[in-house]
C-alpha positions in Angstrom: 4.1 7.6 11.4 3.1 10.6 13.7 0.9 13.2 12.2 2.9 16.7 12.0 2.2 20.0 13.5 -0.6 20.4 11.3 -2.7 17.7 11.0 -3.8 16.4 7.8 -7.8 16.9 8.3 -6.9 20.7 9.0 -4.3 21.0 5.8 -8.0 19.7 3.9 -10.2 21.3 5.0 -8.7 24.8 4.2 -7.9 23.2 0.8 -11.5 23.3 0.5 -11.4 27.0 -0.3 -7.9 27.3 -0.7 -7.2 24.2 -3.0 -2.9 25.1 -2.9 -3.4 23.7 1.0 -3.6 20.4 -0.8 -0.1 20.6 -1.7 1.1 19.9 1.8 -0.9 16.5 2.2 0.6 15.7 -1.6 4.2 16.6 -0.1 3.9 14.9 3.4 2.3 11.5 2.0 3.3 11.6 -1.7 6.9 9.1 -1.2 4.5 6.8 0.8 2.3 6.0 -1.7 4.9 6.2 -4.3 7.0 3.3 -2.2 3.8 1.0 -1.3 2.8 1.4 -5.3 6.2 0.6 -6.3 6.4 -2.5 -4.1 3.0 -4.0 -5.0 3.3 -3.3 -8.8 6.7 -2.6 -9.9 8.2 1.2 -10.7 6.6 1.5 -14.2 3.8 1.4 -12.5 4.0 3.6 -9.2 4.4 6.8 -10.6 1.0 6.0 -12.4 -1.1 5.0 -9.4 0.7 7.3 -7.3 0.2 10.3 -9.4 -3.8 9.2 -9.6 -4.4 8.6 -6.2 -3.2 12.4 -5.2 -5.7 13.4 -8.2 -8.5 11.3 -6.8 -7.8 12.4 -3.4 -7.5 16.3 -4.1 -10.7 15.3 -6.6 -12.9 14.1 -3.0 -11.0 16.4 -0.6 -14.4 17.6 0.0 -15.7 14.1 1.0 -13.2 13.8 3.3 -14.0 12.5 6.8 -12.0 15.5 8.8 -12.9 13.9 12.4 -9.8 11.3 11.1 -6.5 13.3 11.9 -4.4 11.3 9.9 -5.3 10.9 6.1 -2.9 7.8 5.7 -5.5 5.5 5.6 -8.0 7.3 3.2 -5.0 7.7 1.1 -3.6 4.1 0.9 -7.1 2.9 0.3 -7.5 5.1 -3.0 -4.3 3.6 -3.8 -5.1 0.1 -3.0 -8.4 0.5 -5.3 -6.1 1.4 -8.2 -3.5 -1.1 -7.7 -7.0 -4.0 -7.8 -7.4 -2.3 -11.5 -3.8 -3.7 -11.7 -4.5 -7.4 -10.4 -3.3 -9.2 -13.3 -0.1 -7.8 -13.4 0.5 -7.7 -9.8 0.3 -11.5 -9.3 2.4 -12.0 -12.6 4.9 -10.0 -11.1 4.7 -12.2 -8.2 4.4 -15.3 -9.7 7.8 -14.1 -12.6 9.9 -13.5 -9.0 8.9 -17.0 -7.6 9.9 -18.6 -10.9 13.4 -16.3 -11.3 14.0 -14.9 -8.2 15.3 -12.1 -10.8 15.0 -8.4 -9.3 13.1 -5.7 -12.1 15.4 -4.1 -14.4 16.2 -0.6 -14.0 15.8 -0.9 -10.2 17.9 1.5 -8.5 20.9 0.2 -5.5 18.4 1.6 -2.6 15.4 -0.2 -4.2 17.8 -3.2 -4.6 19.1 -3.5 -0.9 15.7 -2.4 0.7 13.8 -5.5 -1.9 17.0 -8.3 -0.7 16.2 -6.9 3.2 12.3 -7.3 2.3 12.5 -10.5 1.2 16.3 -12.3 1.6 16.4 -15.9 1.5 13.0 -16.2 0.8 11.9 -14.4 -2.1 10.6 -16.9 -4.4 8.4 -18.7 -2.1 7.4 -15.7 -0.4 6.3 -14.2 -3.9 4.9 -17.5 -4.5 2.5 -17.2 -1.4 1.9 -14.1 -2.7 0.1 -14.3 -5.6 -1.7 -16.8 -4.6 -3.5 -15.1 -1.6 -6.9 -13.3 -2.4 -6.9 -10.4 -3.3 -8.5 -8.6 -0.6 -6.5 -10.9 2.0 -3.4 -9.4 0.0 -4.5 -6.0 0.4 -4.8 -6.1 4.6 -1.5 -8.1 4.7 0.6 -5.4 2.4 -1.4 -2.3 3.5 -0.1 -3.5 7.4 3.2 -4.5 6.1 4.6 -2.0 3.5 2.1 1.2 4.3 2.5 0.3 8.1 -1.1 0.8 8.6 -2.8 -0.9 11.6 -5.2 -3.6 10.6 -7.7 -1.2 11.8 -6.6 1.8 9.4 -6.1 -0.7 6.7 -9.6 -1.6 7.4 -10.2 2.0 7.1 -8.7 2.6 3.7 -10.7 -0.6 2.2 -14.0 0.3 3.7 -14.5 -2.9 5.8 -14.8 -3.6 9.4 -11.5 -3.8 11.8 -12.6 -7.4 12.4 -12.7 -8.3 8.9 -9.2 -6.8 8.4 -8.0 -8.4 11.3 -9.3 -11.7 9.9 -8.4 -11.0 6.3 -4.8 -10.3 8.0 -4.3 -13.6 10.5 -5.2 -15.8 7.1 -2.9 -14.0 4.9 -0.5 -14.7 7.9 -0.9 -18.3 8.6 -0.5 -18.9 4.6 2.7 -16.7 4.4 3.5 -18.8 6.7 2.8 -22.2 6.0 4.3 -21.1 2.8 7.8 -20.2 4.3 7.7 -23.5 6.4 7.4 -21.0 9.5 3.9 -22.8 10.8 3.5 -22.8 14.1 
C-alpha cells in the first residue's frame, strides 16, 4: 500500500502537539487493522482489538520512530500483541473451522465471498495447519498474508530481526504446505 501525500511519520509528529492530527493515521489505517483483526480472531472480536490498538498507538505516538514513513508496521505489530492476548480463542477458531468447515454466524455476504476466495477448497485443512503453527510463526505468515506486510515490516511490527521473520515465514510456509499436500 503506498503512503499518501502526507506521510504518516509527519501526520504524528504534529499530533504530538496537535493530538486531532492523529485522526488522519486512525482514518487512513483504521479498516486495515479492523480487516487483519477480524480475520485472525473473528468480528466479535475486531472491533475490540482494533479500537485498542488506535488507543495504544495514539497512547505512544510520542515513541514513535518518525524516520519510518509508513506507520503500517508499528501499527500491525500493536495489533498482533493484542491478538497473542487472544491465543486461545484464535486457534479454537481455527481448529472449530477445520472440524465444520462452518463460516461465523452473523458474517456479512462481502466477508463471506472474500473468506470462500481466502480459503476455497481448502479451508478445513488450511485452518487445521493453522492452529497448529507457533504462534510467533503464525504471526509472520498472517502479518505477510492478510496485512500485506513484507517479512521485513512484519519483522518490524514484532520487534525481531528480518531474518528471523523471514525464517519464521519459510517454516510457516513449508507446513501450510505440507498441510495442503502442496510440498514441493
Amino acid at each position: 500500500m503506498p503512503v499518501q501525500s502526507d506521510e504518516d511519520a509527519a501526520l504524528i509528529r504534529r499530533s504530538w502537539r496537535e493530538p486531532e492530527e492523529f485522526a488522519a493515521v486512525f482514518d487512513r489505517h483504521y479498516d486495515g487493522i479492523h480487516a487483519y483483526a477480524g480475520r485472525r480472531l473473528g468480528r466479535s472480536l475486531a472491533d475490540d482489538v482494533a479500537a485498542e490498538t488506535f488507543l495504544i498507538a495514539f497512547d505512544k505516538r510520542e515513541q514513535y520512530d518518525v524516520s519510518r514513513a509508513d506507520a503500517r508496521p508499528w501499527l500491525f505489530g500493536i495489533a498482533s500483541n493484542l491478538i497473542a492476548r487472544h491465543h486461545r480463542a484464535e486457534v479454537r477458531r481455527y481448529r472449530a473451522l477445520a472440524r465444520t468447515g462452518a463460516e461465523e454466524r452473523g458474517e456479512d455476504h462481502a466477508d463471506r465471498v472474500a473468506s470462500s476466495l481466502d480459503a476455497a477448497a481448502h479451508r478445513n485443512r488450511l485452518a487445521a495447519a493453522l492452529a497448529g503453527l507457533s504462534g510467533a510463526d503464525r504471526d509472520v505468515l498472517l502479518l505477510v498474508a492478510w496485512a500485506e506486510l513484507t517479512s521485513e515490516e512484519a519483522g518490524r511490527a514484532l520487534g525481531i530481526p528480518a531474518g528471523t521473520a523471514r525464517s519464521r515465514l519459510h517454516r510457516a510456509r513449508k507446513r501450510i504446505q505440507s498441510a495442503l499436500g502442496e510440498e514441493r
